[in-house]
TIZA-599924 format. One record per residue: residue number from 1; residue in one letter; y, z, x of N, C-alpha, C, O in turn. Coordinates in steps of 0.1 Angstrom, whole numbers, plus 5000, padded with zeros to 4 digits. Layout:
! residues N
{site NUM; 'A'; {Y; Z; X}; {Y; Z; X}; {Y; Z; X}; {Y; Z; X}}
...
This chain:
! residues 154
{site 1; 'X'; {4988; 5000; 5008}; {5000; 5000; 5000}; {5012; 5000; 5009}; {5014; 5008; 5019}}
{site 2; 'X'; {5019; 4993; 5006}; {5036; 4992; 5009}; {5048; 4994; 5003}; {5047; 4994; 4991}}
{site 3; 'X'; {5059; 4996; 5009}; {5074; 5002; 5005}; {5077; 4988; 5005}; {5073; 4982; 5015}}
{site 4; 'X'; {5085; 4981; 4995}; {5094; 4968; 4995}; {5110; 4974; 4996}; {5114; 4981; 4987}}
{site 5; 'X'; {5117; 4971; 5004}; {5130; 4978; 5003}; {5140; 4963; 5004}; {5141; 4957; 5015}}
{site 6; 'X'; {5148; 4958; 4992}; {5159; 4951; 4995}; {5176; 4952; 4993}; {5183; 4952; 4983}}
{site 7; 'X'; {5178; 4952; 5000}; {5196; 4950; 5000}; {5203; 4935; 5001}; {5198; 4925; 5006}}
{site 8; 'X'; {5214; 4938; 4995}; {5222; 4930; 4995}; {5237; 4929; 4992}; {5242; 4931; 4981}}
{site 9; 'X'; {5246; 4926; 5006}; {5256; 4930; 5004}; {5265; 4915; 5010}; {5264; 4908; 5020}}
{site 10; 'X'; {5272; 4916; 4999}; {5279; 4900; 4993}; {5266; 4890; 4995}; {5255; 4891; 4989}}
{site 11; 'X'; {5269; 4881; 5004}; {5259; 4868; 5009}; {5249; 4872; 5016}; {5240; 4864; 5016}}
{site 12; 'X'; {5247; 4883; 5023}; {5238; 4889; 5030}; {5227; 4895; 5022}; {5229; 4902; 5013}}
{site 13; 'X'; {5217; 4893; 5026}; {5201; 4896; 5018}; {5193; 4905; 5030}; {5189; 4900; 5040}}
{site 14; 'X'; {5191; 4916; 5026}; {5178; 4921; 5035}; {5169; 4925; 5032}; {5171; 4932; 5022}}
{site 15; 'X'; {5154; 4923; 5035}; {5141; 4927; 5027}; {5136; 4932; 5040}; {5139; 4929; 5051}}
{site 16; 'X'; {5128; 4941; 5032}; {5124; 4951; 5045}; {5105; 4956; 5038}; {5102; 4963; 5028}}
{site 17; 'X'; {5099; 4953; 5044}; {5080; 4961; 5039}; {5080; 4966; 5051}; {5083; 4963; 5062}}
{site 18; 'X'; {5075; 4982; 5041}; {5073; 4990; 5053}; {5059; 4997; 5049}; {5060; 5003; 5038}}
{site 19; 'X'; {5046; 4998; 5055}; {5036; 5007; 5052}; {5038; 5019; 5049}; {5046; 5026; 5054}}
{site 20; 'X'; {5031; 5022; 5039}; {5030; 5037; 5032}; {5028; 5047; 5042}; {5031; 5059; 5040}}
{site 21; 'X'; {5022; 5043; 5055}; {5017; 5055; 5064}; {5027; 5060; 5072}; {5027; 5071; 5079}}
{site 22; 'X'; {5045; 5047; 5072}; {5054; 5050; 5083}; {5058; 5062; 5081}; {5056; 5067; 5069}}
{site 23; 'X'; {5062; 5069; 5092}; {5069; 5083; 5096}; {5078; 5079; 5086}; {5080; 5067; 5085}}
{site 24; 'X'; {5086; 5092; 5076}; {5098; 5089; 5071}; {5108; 5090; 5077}; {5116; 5081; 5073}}
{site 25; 'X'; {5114; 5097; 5088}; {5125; 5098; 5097}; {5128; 5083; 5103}; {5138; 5076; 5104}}
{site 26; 'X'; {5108; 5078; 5106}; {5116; 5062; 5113}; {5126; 5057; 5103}; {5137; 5053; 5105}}
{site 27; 'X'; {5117; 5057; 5088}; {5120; 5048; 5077}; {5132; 5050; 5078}; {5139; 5041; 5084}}
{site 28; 'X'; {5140; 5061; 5076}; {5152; 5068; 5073}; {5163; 5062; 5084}; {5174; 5057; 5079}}
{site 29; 'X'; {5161; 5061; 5097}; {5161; 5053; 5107}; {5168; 5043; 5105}; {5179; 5041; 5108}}
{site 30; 'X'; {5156; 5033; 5100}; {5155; 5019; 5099}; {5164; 5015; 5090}; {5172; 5006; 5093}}
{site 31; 'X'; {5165; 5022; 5075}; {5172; 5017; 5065}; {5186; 5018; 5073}; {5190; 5009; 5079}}
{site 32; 'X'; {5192; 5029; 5073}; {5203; 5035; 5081}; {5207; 5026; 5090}; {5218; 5022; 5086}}
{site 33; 'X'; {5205; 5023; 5098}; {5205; 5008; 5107}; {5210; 4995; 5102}; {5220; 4988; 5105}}
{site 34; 'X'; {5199; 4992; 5093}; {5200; 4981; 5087}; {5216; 4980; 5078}; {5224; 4971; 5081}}
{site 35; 'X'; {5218; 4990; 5070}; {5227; 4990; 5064}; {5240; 4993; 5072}; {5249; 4987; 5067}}
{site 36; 'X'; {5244; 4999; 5081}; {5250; 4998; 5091}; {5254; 4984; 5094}; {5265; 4981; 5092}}
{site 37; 'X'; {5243; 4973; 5100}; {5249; 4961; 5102}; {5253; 4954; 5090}; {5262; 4946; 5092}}
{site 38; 'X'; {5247; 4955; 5076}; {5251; 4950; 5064}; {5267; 4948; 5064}; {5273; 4937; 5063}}
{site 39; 'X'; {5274; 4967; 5064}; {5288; 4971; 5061}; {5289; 4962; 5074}; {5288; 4950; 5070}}
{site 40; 'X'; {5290; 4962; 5085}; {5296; 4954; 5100}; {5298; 4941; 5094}; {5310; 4938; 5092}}
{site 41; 'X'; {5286; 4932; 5090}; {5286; 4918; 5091}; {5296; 4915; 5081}; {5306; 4909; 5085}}
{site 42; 'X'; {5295; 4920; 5068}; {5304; 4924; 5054}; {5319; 4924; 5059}; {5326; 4920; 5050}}
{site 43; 'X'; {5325; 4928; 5069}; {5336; 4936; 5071}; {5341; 4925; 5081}; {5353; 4921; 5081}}
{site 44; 'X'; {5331; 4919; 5090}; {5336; 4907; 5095}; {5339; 4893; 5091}; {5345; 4884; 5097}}
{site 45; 'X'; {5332; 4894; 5079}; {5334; 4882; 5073}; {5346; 4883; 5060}; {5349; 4873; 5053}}
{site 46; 'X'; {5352; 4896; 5058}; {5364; 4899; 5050}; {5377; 4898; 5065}; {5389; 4893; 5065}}
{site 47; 'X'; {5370; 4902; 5075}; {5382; 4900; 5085}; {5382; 4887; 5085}; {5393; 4884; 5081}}
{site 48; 'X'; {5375; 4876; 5089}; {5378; 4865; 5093}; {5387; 4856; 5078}; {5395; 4847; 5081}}
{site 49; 'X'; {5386; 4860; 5066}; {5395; 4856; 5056}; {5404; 4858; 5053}; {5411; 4850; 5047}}
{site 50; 'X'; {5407; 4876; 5059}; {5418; 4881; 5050}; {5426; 4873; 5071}; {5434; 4865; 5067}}
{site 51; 'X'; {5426; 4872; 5077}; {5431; 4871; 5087}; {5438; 4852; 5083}; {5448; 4847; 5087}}
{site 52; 'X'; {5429; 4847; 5075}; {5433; 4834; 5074}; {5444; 4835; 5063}; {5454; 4828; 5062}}
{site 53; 'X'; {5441; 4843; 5055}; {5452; 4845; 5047}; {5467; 4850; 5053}; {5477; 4844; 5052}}
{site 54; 'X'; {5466; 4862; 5058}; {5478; 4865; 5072}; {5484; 4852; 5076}; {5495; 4848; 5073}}
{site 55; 'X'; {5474; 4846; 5083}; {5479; 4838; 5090}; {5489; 4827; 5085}; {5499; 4822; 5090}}
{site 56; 'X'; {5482; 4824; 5070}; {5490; 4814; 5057}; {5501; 4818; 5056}; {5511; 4812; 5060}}
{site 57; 'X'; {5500; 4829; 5052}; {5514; 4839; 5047}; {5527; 4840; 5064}; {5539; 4838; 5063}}
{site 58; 'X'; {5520; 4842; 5073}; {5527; 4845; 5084}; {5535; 4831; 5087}; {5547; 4830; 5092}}
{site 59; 'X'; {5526; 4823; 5084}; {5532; 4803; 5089}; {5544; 4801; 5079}; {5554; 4796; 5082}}
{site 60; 'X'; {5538; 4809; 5062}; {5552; 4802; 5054}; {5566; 4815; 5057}; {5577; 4810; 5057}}
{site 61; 'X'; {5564; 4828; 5060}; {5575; 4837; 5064}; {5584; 4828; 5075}; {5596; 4826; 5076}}
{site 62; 'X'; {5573; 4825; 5083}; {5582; 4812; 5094}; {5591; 4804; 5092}; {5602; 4803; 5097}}
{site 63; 'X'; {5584; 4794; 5078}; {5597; 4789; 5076}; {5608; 4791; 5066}; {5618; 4785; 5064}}
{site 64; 'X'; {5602; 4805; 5059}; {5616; 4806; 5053}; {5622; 4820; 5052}; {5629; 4824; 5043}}
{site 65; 'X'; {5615; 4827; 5066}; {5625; 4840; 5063}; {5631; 4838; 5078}; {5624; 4830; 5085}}
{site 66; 'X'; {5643; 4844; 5083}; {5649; 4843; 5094}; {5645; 4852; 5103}; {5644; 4864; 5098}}
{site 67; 'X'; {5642; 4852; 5116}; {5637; 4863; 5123}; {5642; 4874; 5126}; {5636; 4883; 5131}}
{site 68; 'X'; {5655; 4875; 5122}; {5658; 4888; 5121}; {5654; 4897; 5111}; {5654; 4909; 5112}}
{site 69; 'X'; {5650; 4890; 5100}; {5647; 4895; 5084}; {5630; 4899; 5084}; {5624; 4906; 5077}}
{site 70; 'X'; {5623; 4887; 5100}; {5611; 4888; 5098}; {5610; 4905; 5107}; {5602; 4914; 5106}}
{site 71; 'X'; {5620; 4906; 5116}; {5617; 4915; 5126}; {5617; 4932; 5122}; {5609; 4941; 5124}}
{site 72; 'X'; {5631; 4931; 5112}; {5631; 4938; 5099}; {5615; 4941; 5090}; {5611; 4952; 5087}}
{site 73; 'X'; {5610; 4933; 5089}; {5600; 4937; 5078}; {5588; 4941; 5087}; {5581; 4951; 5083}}
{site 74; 'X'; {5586; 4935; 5099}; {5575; 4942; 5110}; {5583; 4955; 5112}; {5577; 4962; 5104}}
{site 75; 'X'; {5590; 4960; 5116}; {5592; 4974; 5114}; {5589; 4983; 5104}; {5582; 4993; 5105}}
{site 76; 'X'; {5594; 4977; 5093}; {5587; 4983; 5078}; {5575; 4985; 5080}; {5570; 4996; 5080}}
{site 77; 'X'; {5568; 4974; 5083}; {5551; 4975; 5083}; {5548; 4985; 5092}; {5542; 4996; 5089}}
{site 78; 'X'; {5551; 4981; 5105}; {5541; 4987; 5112}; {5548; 5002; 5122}; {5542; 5007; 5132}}
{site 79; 'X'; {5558; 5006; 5118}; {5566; 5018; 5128}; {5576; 5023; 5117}; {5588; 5024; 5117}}
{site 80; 'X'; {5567; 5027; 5104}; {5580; 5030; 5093}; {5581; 5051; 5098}; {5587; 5059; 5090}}
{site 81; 'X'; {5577; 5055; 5108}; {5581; 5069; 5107}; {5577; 5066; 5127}; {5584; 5074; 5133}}
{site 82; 'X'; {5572; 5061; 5134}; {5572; 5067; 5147}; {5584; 5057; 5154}; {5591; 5049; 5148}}
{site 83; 'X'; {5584; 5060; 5167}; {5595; 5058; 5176}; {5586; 5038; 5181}; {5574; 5035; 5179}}
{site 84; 'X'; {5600; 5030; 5186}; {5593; 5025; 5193}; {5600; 5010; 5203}; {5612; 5007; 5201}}
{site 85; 'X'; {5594; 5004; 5212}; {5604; 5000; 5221}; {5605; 4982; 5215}; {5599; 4976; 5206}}
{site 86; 'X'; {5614; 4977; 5223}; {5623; 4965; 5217}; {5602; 4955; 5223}; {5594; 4950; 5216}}
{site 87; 'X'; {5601; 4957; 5238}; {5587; 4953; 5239}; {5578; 4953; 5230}; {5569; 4944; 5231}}
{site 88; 'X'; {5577; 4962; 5221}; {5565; 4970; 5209}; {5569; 4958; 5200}; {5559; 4952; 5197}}
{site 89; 'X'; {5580; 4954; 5194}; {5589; 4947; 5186}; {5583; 4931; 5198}; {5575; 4923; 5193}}
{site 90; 'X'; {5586; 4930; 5204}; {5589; 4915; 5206}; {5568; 4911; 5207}; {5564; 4901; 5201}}
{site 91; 'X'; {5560; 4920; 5214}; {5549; 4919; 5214}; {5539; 4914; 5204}; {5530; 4906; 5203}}
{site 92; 'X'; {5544; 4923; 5195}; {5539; 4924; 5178}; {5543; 4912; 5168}; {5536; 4908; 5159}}
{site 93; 'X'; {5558; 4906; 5172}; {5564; 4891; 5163}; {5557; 4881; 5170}; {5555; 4870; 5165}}
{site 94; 'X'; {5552; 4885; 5184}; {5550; 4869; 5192}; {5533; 4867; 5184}; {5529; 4856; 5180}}
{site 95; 'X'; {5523; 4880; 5182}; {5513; 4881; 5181}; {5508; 4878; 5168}; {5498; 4871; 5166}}
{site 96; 'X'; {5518; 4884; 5158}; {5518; 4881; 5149}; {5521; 4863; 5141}; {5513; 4856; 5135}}
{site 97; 'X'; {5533; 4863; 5143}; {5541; 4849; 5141}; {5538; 4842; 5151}; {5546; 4833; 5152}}
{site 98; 'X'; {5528; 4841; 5160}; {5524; 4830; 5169}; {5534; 4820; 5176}; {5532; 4809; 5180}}
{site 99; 'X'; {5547; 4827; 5177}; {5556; 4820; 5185}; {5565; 4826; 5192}; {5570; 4836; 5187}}
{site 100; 'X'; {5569; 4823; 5202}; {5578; 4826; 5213}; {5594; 4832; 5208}; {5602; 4825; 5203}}
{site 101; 'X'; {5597; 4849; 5211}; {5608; 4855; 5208}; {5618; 4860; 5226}; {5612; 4866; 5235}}
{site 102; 'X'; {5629; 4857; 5226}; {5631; 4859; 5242}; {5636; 4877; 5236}; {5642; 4880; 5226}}
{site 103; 'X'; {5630; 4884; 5245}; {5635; 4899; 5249}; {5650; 4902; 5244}; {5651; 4910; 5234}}
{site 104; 'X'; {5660; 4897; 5247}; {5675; 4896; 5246}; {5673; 4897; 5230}; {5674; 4907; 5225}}
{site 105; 'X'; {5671; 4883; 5223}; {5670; 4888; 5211}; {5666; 4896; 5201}; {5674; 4900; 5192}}
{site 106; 'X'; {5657; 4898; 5200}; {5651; 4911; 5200}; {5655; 4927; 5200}; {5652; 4936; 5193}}
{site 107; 'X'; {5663; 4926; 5213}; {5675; 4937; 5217}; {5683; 4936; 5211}; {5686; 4945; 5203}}
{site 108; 'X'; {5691; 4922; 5211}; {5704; 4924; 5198}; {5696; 4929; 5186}; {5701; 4939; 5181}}
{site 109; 'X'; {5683; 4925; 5178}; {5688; 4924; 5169}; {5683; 4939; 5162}; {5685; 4944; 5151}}
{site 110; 'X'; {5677; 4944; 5170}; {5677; 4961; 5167}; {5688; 4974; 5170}; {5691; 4985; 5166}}
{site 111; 'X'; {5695; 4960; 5181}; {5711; 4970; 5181}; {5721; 4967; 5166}; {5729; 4975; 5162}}
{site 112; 'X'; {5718; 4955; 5161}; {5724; 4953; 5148}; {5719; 4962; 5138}; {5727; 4967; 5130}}
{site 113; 'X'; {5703; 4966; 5137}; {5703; 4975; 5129}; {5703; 4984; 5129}; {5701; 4989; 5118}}
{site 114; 'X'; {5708; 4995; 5142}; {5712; 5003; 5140}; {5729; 5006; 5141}; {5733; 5017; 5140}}
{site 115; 'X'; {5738; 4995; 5143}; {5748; 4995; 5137}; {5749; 4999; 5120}; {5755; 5007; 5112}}
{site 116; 'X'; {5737; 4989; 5119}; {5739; 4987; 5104}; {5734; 5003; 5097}; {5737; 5006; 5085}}
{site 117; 'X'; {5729; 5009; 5104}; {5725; 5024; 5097}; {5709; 5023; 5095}; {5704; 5032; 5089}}
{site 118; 'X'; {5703; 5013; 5098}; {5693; 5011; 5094}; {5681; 5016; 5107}; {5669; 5015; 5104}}
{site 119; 'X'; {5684; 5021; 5119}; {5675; 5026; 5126}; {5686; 5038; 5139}; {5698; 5038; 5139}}
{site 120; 'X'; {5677; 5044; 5145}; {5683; 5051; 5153}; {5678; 5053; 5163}; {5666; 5053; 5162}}
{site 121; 'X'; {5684; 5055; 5178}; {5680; 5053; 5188}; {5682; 5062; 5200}; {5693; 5068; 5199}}
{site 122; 'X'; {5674; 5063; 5211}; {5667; 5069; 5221}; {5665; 5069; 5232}; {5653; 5068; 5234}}
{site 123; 'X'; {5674; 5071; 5246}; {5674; 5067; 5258}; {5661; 5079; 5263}; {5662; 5092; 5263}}
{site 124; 'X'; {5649; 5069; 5268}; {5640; 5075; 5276}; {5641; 5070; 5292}; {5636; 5059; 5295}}
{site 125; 'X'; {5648; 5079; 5303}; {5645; 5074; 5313}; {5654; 5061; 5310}; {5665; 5063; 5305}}
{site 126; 'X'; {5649; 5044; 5315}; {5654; 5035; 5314}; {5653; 5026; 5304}; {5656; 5014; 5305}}
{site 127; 'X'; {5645; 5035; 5289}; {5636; 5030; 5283}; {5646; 5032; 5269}; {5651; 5044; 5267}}
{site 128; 'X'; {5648; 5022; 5258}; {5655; 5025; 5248}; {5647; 5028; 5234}; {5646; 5019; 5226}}
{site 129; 'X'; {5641; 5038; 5232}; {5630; 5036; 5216}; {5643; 5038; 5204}; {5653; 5043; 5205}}
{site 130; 'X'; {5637; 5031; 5192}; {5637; 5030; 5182}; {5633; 5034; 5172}; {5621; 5034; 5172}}
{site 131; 'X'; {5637; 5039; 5162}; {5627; 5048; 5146}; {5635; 5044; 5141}; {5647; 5045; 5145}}
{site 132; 'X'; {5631; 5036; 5122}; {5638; 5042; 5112}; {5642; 5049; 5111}; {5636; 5059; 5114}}
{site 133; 'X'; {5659; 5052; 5104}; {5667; 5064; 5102}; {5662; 5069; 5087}; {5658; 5062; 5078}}
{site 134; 'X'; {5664; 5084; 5089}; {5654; 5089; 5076}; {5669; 5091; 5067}; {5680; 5095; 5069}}
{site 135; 'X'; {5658; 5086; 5053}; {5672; 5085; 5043}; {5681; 5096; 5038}; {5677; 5107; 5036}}
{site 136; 'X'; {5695; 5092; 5037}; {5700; 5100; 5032}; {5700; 5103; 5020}; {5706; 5095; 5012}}
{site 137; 'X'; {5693; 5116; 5015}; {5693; 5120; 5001}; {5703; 5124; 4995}; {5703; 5136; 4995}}
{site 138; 'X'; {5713; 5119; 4988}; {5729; 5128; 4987}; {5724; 5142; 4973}; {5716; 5142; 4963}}
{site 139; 'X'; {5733; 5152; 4981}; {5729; 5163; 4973}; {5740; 5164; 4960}; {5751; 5159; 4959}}
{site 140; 'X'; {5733; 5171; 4953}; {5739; 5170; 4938}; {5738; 5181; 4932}; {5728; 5186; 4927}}
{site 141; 'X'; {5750; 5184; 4931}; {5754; 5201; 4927}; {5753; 5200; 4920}; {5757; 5189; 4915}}
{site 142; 'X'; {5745; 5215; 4909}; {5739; 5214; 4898}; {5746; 5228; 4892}; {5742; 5237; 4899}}
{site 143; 'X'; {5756; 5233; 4882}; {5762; 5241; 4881}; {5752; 5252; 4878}; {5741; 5249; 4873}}
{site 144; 'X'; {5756; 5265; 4881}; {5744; 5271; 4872}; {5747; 5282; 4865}; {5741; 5292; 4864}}
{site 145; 'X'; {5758; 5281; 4859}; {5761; 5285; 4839}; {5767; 5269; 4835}; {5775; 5262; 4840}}
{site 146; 'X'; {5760; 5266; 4824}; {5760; 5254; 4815}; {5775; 5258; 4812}; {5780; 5269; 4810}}
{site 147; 'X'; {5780; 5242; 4814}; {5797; 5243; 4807}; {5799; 5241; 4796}; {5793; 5231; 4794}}
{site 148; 'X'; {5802; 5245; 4790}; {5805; 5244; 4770}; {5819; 5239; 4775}; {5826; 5241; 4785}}
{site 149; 'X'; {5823; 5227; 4759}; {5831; 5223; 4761}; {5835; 5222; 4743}; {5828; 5221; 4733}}
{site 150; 'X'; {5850; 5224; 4746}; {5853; 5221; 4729}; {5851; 5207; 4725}; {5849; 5199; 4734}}
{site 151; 'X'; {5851; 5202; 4712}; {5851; 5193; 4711}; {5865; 5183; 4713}; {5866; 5171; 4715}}
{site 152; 'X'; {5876; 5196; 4713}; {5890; 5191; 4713}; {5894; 5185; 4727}; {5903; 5178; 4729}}
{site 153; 'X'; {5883; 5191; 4738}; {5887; 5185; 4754}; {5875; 5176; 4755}; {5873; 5174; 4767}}
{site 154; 'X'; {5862; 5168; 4745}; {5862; 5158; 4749}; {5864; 5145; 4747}; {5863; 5137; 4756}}
């Protein structure tokens, strides 16, 4: 007598017979294993799509968002609370957007957003980092005895 064991995860099919006599720890083993490479193969074949999709998306931002706006929204994405350098920024557009950003601009255009209030910045050594500036919540005084008002003052 035998164990028929099958999975299947998306396109991937595994069939597994195993004798009634196997140790269960192997079995335990074996499944565990198996399903292991399932989730792996599964996850590489969602990477290799969702990456073509990126990539679609990344080609049309190209042509119609401006790199300052795109440099802007990689910050959003990927450094919305840590520190980080104009390199981290030019490394990540060239990597991403698959095309060539010179250093200089890059530098301006993170010194424009923190003109603009929109980041704040960090002399390390000879090194300048960068962080979103954390928002200003304006406070709002809240009286605390309710004002009565006649109807004749409003």
């Amino acid at each position: 007598m035998s164990i028929r064991i099958r999975l299947q995860k998306g396109q991937i099919k595994v069939e597994l017979e195993i004798d009634s006599n196997a140790d269960p720890d192997s079995v335990n083993t074996m499944v565990s294993l198996i399903l292991q490479k399932l989730v792996n193969k599964s996850s590489d074949i969602n990477k290799k799509s969702t990456s073509k999709l990126d990539n679609d998306r990344n080609a049309q931002l190209r042509g119609i968002m401006p790199k300052y706006q795109r440099i802007k929204q990689l910050i959003i994405s990927y450094f919305p609370e840590t520190w980080f350098t104009s390199t981290d920024i030019k490394d990540l557009y060239e990597s991403i957007f698959k095309e060539p950003i010179r250093h200089s601009t890059v530098t301006t255009y993170l010194r424009r957003m923190e003109e603009e209030g929109f980041l704040l910045s960090r002399r390390l050594g000879r090194y300048i980092e960068f962080k979103i500036a954390d928002s200003i919540v304006p406070m709002v005084s809240i009286p605390s005895q309710p004002q009565i008002h006649n109807r004749d003052e409003i």
